[in-house]
N, C-alpha and C positions, 0 to 999 in steps of 0.2 A: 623711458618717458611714459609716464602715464594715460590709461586712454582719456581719462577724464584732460586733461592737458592736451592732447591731441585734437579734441574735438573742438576746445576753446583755440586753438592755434588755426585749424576749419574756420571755426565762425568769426573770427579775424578778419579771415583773408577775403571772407564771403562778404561783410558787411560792407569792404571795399567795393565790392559789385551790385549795391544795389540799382535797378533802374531810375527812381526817382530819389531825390533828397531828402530825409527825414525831416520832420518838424523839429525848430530847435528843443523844444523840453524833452524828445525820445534822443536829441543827441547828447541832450547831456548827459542822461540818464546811463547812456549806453556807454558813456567817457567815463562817465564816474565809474561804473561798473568792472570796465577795463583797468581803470586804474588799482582797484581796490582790488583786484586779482592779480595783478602785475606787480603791486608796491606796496600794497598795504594801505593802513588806516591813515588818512591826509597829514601832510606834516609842511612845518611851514605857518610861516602867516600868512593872514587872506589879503588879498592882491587892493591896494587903495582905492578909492573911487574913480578916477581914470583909468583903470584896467577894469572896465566893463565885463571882458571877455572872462579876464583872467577871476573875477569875483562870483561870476555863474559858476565856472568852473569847480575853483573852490568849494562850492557850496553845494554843488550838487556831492563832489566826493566827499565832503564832510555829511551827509545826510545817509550813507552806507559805513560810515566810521562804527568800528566793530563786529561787521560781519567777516566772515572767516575767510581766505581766499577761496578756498575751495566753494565754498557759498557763490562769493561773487561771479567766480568759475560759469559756475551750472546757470546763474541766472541770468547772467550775458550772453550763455548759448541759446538759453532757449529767448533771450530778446534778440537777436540776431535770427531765427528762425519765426519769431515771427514778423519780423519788418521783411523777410522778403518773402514774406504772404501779402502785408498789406502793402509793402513799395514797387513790390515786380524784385527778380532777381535776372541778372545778365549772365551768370557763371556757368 
């Protein structure tokens, strides 16, 4: 396993322990981010109007569509390092 892979499996598990709740736009940010490291570029249609949740969603991981996993990788560790500066960290 890669350490780069290691470190994103870390801030994983970290971002489960924040103290406080993020504001929803650093969640999404931080879902898409996951996702786009995890699966790739968004596939699928985007979720109808009564899937609220599922249309944010969507759209946040269509807004990193084309960055590289390893990209997303790094930039979710280091978003996860810094939410538990500004959220508090419990781990």
């Amino acid at each position: 396993m890669s350490d780069l892979q290691t470190q994103f499996e870390t801030a994983a598990a970290d971002a489960q322990k924040l103290a406080k709740r993020p504001d929803d736009q650093t969640l999404l940010k931080v879902y898409a981010l996951y996702k786009q490291a995890t699966v790739g570029d968004v596939q699928g249609k985007r979720p109808g109007f009564t899937d609220m949740a599922g249309r944010f969603k969507y759209d946040a991981w269509a807004k990193v569509k084309g960055m590289s996993q390893e990209d997303a990788m790094q930039a979710y560790i280091d978003m996860v390092e810094a939410m538990k500066t500004k959220y508090g960290y419990t781990g």
